[in-house]
N, C-alpha and C positions, 0 to 999 in steps of 0.2 A: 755610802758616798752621798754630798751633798748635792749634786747635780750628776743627771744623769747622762745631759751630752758630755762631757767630760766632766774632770777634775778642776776643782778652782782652788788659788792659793790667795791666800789673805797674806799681805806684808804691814810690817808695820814697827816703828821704833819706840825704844823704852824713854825719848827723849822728847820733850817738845820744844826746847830750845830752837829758834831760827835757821841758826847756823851750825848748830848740832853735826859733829862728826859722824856721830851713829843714824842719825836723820838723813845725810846723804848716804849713806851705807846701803839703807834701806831702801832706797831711793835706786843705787845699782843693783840691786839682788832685783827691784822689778824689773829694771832693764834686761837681765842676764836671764832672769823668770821667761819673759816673753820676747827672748831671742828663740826659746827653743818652742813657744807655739803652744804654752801654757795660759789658761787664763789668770791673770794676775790683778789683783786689786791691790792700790793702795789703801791705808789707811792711816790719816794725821793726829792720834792721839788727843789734839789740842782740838780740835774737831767735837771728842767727845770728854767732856770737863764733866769729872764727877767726884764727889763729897767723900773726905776719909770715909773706910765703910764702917759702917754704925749699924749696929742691930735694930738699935730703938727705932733709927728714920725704918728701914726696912719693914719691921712691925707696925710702924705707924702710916707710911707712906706707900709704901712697894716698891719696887726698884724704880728708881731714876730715871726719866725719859731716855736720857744720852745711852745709860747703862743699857733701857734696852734695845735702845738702836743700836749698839755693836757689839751687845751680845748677838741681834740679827744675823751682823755679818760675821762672827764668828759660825752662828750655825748654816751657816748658807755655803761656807767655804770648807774642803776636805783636808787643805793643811797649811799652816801657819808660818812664816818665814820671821824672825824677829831679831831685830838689831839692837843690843843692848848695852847702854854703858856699863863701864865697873864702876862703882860707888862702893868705897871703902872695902875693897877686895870680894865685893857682891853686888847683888844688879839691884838697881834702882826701886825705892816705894812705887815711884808709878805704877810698874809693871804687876807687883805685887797686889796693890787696892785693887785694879781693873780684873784681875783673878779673881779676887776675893768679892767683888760683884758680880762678876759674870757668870761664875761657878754655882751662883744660890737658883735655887730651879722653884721655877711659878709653880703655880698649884697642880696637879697630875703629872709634873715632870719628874723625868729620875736625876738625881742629881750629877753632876759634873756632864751633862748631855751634850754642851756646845764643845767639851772638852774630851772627855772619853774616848779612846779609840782613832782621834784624827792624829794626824800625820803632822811633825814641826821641825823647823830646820834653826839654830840657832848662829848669830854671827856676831861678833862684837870688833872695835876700834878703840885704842885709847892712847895719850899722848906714850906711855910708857914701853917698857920692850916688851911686855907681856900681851901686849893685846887684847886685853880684857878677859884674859882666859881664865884667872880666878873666880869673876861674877860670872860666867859661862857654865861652869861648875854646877854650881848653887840655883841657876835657870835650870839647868837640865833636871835637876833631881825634883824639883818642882812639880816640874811638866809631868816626868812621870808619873810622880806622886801623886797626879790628878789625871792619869790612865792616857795621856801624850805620849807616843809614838815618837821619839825625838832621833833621829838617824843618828850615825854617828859622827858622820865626817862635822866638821865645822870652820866655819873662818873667824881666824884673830888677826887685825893687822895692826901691828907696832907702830909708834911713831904718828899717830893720826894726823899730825898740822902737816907732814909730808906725804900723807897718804892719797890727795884727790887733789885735782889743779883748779884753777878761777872757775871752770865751767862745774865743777860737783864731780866728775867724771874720775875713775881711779888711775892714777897716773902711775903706778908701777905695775910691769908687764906681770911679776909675780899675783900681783893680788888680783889682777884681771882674773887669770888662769884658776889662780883657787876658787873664784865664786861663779867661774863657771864651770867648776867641776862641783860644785856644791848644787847649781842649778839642776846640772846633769845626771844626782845622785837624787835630786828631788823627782825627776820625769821617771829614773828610773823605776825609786820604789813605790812610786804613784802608780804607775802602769801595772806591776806584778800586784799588785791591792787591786786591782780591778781585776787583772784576770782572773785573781783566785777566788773573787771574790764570783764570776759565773762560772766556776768549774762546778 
């Protein structure tokens, strides 16, 4: 675990768009994160701006300032909340490059380290009735694929231009319910990860 007073959870969208459906998404999963007494961190993507990944800059440069400020707070945090568009029946380049720098480890590190072993919840929004459930897919397999503990439950909500009202705030009681049973499923298997983790 990355902190030893408690667990921390890192939030964060596959989007930087302003107005971004899945940016307010992200935006209630902290809210619902730290109704239940969790610490929660945002994080704005747009915050940290970095260069299709390139080997050569890598070899030549080293990671990217940005890249390693939130690689930082990937390794400072125990588990990952991420709200992601669908983009052509899969989740967005963004989220993709930000792996594929995060994931390259400095000299005596083992590799996927910020990654490995931590805990992720994933959620998506999209205008369509699917809810982003086919790019959800393709994130999951991912994650694991780089040793992410990705729960199971997950939130899709259909219809995104009707999903959240003027204030950001999710305006159907359904979808309140589900991402706080997704927050609830996050305290859960946080908690049994530390207990097992002193038995």
């Amino acid at each position: 675990m990355a902190n030893d007073n408690g667990p921390k959870v890192l939030v964060f969208a596959g989007s930087i768009r302003r107005e971004s459906f899945n940016r307010k998404l992200g935006l209630a999963a902290v809210r619902a994160l730290r109704a239940t007494g969790l610490q929660t961190t945002w994080a704005d993507l747009k915050d940290y701006p970095m260069p299709l990944y390139d080997g050569d800059t890598e070899a030549e440069q080293g990671l990217p300032e940005r890249v390693q400020a939130f690689k930082a707070l990937l390794a400072g945090h125990d588990a990952f909340v991420i709200a992601s568009p669908e983009y052509n029946g899969s989740f967005p380049a963004l989220i993709k490059n930000v792996v594929d720098w995060t994931s390259r480890a400095y000299p005596g590190e083992k590799p996927l380290a910020v990654f490995r072993g931590k805990l992720a919840a994933i959620l998506s929004t999209s205008p369509g009735s699917g809810g982003g459930r086919r790019g959800l897919e393709h994130l999951r397999a991912l994650f694991e694929r780089i040793g992410v503990i990705v729960i199971p439950e997950q939130v899709t909500l259909p219809r995104a231009a009707e999903a959240f009202d003027a204030s950001g705030e999710l305006a159907r009681a359904e979808d309140r319910e589900a991402l706080e049973k997704l927050a609830a499923s996050v305290v859960i298997t946080l908690r049994d990860r530390v207990q097992a983790a002193q038995v």
